[in-house]
N, C-alpha and C positions, 0 to 999 in steps of 0.2 A: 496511462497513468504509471504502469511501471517501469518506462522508459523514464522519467521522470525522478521514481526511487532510485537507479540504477545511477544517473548522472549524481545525485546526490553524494551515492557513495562512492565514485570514482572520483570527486571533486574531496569527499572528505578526506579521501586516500593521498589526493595529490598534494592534499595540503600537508598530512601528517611529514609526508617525503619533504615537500618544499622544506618546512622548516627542519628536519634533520640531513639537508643538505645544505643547507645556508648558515646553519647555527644559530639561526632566529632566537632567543629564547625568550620573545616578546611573548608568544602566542601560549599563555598561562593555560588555556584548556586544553590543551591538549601537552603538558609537559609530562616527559615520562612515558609516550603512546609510541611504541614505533609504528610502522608500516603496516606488519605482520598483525600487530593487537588491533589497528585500526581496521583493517580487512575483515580478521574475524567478526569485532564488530556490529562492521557496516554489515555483513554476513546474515548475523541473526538478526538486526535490525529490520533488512529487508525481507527474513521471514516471517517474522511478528506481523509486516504490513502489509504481507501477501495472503495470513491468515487472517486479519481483518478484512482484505479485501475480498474474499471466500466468502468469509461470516456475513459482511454487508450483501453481497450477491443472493446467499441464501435465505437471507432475511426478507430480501425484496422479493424474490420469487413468491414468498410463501402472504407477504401480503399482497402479491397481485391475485395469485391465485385465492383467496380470500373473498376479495373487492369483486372477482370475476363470480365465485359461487356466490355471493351477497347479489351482486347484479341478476343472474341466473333464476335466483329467489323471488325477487321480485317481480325483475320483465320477463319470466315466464323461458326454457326450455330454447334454445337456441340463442339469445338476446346477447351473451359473451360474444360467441363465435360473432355475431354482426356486427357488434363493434369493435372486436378486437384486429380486424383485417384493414 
């Protein structure tokens, strides 16, 4: 998945370039962004998504672990570990 973010902001980058090497000045969202502001960015962009995808990570651990002591409770002492393999 972050090979994914990463082409994103390489493609955003290339675009910013494209049109301030072309003189494009079709491309209205992005007027006024050089290179440099796009980078930065794409930058924090992909840190925001990287901290989400942490938070998501952490989130899931903590409901499997959850699911697994709720199984535990019920089917008795061992009953995770057997199904978790």
């Amino acid at each position: 998945m972050n090979r994914n973010h990463e082409l994103y902001a390489d493609s955003a980058q290339a675009r910013a370039l494209d049109r301030r090497l072309s003189g494009n000045d079709d491309v209205h969202w992005a007027e006024g962004v050089t290179p440099e502001q796009a980078a930065e960015n794409n930058r924090a962009w992909l840190a925001m998504v990287r901290q989400q995808e942490a938070f998501r990570k952490e989130s899931s651990r903590k409901a499997i672990a959850a699911a697994l002591n709720k199984m535990e409770a019920i089917c008795g002492t061992g009953a995770a570990a057997r199904r978790a393999v």
